[in-house]
N, C-alpha and C positions, 0 to 999 in steps of 0.2 A: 388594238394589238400593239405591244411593244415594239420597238426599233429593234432591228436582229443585234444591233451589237451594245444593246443596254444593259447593264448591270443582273438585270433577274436574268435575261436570257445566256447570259455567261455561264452563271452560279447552275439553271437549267442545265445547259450542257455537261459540265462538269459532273452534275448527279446523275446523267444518261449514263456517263460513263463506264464502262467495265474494262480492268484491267483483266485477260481471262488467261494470260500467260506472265510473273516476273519470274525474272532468271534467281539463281539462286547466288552467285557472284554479287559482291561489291563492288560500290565504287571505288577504285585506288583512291589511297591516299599521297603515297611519294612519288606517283605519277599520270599520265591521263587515261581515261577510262573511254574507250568506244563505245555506246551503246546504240544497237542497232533496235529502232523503232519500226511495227508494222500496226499502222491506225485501218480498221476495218469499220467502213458507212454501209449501212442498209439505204440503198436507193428506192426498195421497193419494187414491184415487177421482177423478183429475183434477179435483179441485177444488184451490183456493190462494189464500192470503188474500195479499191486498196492503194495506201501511200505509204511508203517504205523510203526510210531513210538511217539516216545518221547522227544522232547527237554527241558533241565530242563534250565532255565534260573534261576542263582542265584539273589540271594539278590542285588539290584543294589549298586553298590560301589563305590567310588571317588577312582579312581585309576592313578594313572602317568605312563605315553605312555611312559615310560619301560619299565614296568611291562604289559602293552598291548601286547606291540612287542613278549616280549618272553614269557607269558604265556596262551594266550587267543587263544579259539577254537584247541585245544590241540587235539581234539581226532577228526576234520572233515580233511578229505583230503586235498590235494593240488591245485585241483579247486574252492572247496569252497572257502579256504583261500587265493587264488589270489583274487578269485570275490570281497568279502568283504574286502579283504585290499583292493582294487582299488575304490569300494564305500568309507573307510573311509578317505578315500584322499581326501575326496572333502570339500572344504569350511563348507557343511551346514550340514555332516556326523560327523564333530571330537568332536561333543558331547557325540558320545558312548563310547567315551575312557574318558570322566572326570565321566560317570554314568556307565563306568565296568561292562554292562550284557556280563557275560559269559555266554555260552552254551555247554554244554555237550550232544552229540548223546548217546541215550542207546534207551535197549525196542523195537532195530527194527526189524522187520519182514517185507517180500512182496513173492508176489504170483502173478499168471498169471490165467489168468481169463479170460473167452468168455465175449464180451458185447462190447457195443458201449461208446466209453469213455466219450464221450458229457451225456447222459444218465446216467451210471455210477455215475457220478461226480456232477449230479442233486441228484441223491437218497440223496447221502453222505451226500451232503449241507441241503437234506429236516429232513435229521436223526439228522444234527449237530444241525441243529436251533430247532430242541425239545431237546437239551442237553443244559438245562442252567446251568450245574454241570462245567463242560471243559471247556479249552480253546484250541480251535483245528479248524485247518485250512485246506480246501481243493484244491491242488495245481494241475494244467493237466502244464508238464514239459516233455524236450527229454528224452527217457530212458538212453541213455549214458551220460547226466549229471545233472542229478536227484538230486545231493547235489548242485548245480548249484542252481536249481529252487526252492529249498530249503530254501537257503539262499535269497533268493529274497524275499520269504514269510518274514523269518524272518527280513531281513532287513526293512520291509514296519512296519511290527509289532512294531518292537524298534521305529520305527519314529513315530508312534502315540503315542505312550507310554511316549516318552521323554517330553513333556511339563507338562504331569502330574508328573510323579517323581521330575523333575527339581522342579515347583512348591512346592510338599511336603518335598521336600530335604531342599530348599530353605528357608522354614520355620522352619524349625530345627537350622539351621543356618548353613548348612553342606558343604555348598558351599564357606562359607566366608573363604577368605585366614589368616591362622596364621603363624606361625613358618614357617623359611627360603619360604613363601610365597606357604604351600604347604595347600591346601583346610583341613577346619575342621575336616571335616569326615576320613581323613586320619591322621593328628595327632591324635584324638580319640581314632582310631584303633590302633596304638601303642602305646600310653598309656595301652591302654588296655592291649595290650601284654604285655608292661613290669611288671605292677601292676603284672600279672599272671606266672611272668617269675620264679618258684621256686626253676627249677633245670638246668644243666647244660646242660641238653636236649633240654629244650624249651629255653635257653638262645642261645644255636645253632641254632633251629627254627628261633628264632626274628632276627638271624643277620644275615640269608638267605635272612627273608622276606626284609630287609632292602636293603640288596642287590639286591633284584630283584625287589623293588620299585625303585631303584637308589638313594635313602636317604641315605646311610650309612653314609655318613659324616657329615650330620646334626646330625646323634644321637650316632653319635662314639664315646665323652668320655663319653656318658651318659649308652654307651652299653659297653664300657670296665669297666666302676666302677662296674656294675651289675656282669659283668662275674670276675670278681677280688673279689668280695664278695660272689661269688657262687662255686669258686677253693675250 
């Protein structure tokens, strides 16, 4: 029998999955998106645990897949984050690393409860669709890998999301490539920071962030004049 948290039994979960409620809202683009998650387990014996939470998708970002690699989904486990690296390997996936929604898990809670999860899982859907306030999803997933089925939801989510954002992005002109070839929306953003860099503190800040974009040597002597005038 495989190890629960092996590679088949991942890819297993994920195909359990059934998304059986998405909202019909987008992700924001020029700001963050709430989305409120309810994962429904069949325990069996008509029991089923339900977990309800909160994913905050940030502000969508033009970000370079080093800064993906080592900072994004920071705070979900080690299944999650196999599933969805293995999703964004694929051809028609690596768009969410030039539109940088991260996600952050908080806000959760789950309980076990009598009831039929088919039943269950209707109500939730009949409660969500009179909530035109939220953006919240209702997911029936294995109880053992519930960030699994999770991420499924939200993976389906980003994919609808993306031609709208790319669109709105697109028209800002945030996508067109400038400096050492690296998208607008990214030079921007450090501009930004530098304009804002006023002390030694934040002049440390911006030459992390540059490090962990992998730009550092596109704005190296422009970051040591800064920090030579802020000694």
């Amino acid at each position: 029998m495989p190890a629960p948290d092996s590679t088949n039994e991942i890819w297993y979960a994920a195909r359990l999955t059934r998304i059986v409620y998405t909202p019909p809202r987008l992700l924001e683009t020029f700001g963050e998106t709430n989305v409120v998650y309810n994962v429904l387990s069949d325990l069996g014996n008509g029991q089923l645990r339900i977990r309800r939470g909160v994913v905050k998708a940030a502000r969508p970002r033009i970000l370079t897949p080093h800064f993906y690699q080592t900072q994004m989904l920071e705070n979900f486990g080690d299944n999650a984050r196999s599933y969805l690296d293995k999703v964004l390997s694929k051809k028609d996936s690596l768009r969410i690393i030039q539109y940088g929604l991260c996600f952050e898990k908080q806000e959760h809670s789950e309980q076990t409860v009598g009831g039929d999860v088919e039943e269950v899982a209707r109500q939730m859907t009949a409660d969500a669709e009179d909530d035109f306030a939220s953006v919240q999803g209702i997911i029936i997933g294995p109880d053992s890998h519930w960030e699994v089925s999770l991420m499924v939801f939200i993976n389906a989510l980003v994919q609808r999301s993306v031609p709208h954002n790319a669109h709105e992005l697109a028209n800002r002109g945030l996508l067109d490539l400038g400096l050492g070839g690296l998208p607008n929306a990214v030079i921007q953003e450090i501009n930004d920071d530098f304009a804002n860099a006023d002390s030694l503190a934040k002049a440390d800040d911006l030459g992390r962030k540059l490090r962990d974009y992998g730009i550092f040597e596109t704005f190296e002597d422009r970051f040591y004049e800064l920090y030579r005038r802020l000694r």
